[in-house]
C-alpha positions in Angstrom: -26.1 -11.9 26.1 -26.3 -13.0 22.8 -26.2 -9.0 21.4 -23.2 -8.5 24.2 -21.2 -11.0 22.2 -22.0 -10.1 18.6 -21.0 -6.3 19.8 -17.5 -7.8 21.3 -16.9 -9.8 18.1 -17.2 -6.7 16.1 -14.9 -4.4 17.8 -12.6 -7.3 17.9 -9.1 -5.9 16.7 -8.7 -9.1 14.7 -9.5 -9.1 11.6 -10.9 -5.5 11.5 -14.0 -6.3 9.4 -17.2 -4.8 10.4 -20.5 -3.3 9.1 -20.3 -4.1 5.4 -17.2 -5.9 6.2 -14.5 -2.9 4.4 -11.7 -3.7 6.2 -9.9 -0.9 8.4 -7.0 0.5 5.8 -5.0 1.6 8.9 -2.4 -0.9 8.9 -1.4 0.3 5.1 -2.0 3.9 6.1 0.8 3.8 8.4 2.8 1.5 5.6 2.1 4.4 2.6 2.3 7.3 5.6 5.8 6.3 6.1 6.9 5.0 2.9 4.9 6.7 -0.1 6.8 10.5 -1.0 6.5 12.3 -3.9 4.3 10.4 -5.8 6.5 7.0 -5.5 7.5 4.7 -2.6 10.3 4.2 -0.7 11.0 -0.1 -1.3 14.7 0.4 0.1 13.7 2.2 3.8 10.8 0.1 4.2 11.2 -1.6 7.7 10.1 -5.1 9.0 7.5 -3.3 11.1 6.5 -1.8 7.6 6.3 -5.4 6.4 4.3 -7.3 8.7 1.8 -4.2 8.5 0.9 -4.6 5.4 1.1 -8.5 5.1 -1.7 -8.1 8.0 -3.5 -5.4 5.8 -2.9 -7.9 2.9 -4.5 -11.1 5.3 -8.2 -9.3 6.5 -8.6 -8.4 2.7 -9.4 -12.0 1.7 -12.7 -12.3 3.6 -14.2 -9.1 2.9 -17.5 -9.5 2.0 -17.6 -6.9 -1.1 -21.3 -8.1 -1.9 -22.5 -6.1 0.6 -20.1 -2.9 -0.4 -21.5 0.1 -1.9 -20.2 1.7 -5.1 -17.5 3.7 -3.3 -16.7 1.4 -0.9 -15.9 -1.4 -3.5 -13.5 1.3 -5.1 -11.5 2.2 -2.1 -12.1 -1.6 -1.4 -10.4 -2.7 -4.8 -8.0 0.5 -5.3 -6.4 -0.3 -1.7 -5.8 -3.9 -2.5 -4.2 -3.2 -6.1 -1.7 -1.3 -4.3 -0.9 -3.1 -1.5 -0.6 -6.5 -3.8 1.9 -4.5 -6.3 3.9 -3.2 -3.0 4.0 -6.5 -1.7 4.9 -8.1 -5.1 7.6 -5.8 -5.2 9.0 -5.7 -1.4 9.3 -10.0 -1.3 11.6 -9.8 -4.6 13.4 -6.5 -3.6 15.9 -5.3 -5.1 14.3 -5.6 -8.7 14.3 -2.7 -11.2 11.1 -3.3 -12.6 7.7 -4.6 -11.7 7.9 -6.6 -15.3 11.0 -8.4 -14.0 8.7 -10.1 -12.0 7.2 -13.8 -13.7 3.3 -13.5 -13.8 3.3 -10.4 -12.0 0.3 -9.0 -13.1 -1.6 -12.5 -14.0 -0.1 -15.3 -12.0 0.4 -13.8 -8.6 -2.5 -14.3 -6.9 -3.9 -13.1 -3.0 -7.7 -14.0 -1.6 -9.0 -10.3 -1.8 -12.9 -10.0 -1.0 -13.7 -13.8 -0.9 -12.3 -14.6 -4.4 -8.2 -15.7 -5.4 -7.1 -12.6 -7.3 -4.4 -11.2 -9.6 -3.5 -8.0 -10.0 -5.5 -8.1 -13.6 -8.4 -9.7 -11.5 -8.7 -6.9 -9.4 -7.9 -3.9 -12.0 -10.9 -5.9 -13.9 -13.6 -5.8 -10.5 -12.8 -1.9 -10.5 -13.4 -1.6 -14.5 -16.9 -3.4 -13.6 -17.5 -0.4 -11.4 -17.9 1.6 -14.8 -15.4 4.7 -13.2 -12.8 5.5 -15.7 -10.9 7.6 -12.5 -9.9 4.2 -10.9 -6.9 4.4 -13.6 -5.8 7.7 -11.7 -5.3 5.9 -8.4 -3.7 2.0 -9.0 -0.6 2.0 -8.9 1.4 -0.3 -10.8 4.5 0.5 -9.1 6.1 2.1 -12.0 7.6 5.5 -12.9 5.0 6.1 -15.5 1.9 5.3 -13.8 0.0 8.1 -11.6 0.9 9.3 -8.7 1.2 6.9 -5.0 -1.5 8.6 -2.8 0.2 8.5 0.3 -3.4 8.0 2.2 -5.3 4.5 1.7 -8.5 5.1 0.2 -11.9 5.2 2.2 -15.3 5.2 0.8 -16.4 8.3 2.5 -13.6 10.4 0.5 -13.0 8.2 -2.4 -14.9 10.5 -4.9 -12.8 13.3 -4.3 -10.1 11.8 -3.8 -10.4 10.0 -7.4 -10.9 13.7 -9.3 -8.0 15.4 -7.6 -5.6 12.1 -8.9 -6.9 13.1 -12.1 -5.8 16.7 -11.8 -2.0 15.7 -10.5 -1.8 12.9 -12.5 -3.3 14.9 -16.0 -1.3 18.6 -15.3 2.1 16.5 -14.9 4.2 17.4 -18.0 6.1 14.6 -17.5 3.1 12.5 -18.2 1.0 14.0 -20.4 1.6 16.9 -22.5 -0.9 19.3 -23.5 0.6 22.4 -25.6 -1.9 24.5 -28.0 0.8 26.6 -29.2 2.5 24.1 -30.8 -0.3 22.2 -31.4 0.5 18.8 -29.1 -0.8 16.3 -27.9 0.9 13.5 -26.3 -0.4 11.7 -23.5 0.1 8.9 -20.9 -0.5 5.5 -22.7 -3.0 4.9 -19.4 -5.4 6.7 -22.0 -4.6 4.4 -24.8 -4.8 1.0 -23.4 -8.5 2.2 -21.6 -9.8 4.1 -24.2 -12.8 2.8 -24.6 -13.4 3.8 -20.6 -12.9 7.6 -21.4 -14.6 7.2 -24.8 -17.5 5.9 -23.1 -17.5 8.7 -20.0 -17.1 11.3 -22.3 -16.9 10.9 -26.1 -13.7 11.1 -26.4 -10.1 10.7 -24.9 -9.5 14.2 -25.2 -12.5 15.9 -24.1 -12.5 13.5 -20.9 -8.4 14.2 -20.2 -10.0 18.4 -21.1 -12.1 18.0 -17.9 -9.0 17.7 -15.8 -6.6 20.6 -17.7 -5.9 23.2 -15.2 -5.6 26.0 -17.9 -9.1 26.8 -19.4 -8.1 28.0 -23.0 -5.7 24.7 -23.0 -8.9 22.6 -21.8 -11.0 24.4 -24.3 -8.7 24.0 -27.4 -8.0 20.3 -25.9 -11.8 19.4 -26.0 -12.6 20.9 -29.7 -9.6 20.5 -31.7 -9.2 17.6 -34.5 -5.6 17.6 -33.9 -4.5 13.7 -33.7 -4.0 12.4 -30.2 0.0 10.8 -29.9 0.9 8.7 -26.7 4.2 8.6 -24.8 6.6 5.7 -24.2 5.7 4.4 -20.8 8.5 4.0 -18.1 8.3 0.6 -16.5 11.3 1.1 -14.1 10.6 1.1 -10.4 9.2 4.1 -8.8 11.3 4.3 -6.2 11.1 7.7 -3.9 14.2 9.9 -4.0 13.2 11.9 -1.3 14.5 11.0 2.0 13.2 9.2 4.6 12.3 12.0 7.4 14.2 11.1 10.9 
C-alpha cells in the first residue's frame, strides 16, 4: 500500500517533480513553442493562457531539490529558470523597451528557484559554479544583443548539445560578433568581455575558445593564432521583441 501511494504521489500532475526532483519544462515549452521566433520572443502576442503557463512553470521551480541534480541537469535546471524569470520580469511590466528599465531587475527581483530565494544574478552565478563557459550561449537576458531564445526549454538529456550548437548560432552571427581575417578584425560580443576569465580558463584564451565555434576553418585558424588585439561591440539593451508574426 504504502509503495501504491508513493507511486500515485509521483505521477501526480501537481507539482511535476519527480526522480531527482527536475521539474517537467512542459509548461514553458509550450510558452517559448508559441512565443520564442527568430531568436527573440514575442511579449506583445503572448496570451493569458501563455501567462499562467509559465507562472505555473515559474511556481514547481522553487522546491526543486537541485542537490540531488547531476551536472547537466542543474544546467537545464538553472538555464530554464533564468529565462523564464527574465520573460516573466518582462511580461508583468509590459510594454517596457528595455530589460534595464526595470528597478533591480537583475539583483532585486527575486523567485524561490531550487529551494533557495533567487535573482537573476543568483542564478547566472549557480550556473558559473558549474565551471561551463557555454551557459552564456543559452540565458537570455531578454535583450537584442544577447544570444539567441532557444525556442525549446532545456533538458538534461540534450543539454550538451544543445549548449555547443548555441555557440555556433550565437558565434557565426555577424551581427554579434565579427570575425574578418582579410581586414584583420576582431570585434566581438561584450558576453566575452564581461566572462573572460570563463573562456580564458576553458581555453587560454577568448579568441581561441570563440575559434572553436567559427564555421570557416582558415577564419577559425587565423582567429586562434593571430596577436591581432581583440575589440568588443556596443551591446544593445533594447527588448528583443520577435518581428516575425505570430502563425494563425
Amino acid at each position: 500500500m504504502k509503495k501504491l501511494a508513493i507511486l500515485v504521489l509521483c505521477f501526480a500532475p501537481v507539482p511535476a517533480l519527480c526522480g531527482a526532483g527536475l521539474p517537467d519544462p512542459a509548461p514553458f515549452d509550450a510558452v517559448l513553442s508559441a512565443g520564442a521566433r527568430d531568436g527573440g520572443f514575442d511579449y506583445r502576442g503572448v496570451t493569458g493562457q501563455e501567462k499562467k503557463r509559465l507562472a505555473a512553470y515559474l511556481a514547481n521551480l522553487g522546491d526543486a531539490r537541485t542537490a540531488a541534480m547531476t551536472a547537466d541537469e542543474k544546467k537545464a535546471f538553472y538555464i530554464n529558470a533564468y529565462n523564464a524569470l527574465a520573460i516573466s520580469i518582462v511580461l508583468d511590466r509590459y510594454p517596457i523597451r528595455s530589460i534595464r528599465d526595470v528597478d533591480g531587475a537583475f539583483q532585486k527581483i527575486k523567485r524561490k528557484i531550487g529551494g533557495e530565494v533567487l535573482s537573476l544574478d543568483a542564478i547566472e552565478n549557480r550556473l558559473r559554479a558549474l565551471g561551463d563557459p557555454r551557459i552564456h550561449f543559452a540565458i537570455v537576458c531578454v535583450s537584442e544583443s544577447c544570444p539567441p531564445l532557444a525556442a525549446r526549454a532545456y533538458k538534461a538529456e540534450s543539454v550538451a548539445a544543445a549548449l555547443d550548437h548555441q555557440g555556433r548560432v550565437f558565434i557565426n552571427d555577424p551581427e554579434r560578433n565579427t570575425i574578418d581575417p582579410a581586414k584583420e578584425t576582431i570585434a566581438l560580443s561584450r558576453i566575452f568581455d564581461w566572462n573572460r576569465r570563463e573562456f580564458e580558463r576553458d581555453a587560454g584564451s577568448v579568441k581561441k575558445y570563440v575559434a572553436r565555434y567559427v564555421q570557416d576553418r582558415e577564419a577559425a585558424a587565423w582567429l586562434a593564432s593571430t596577436s591581432q588585439p581583440l575589440t568588443f561591440l556596443d551591446y544593445d539593451w533594447s527588448l528583443n521583441q520577435t518581428k516575425s508574426p505570430r502563425a494563425p
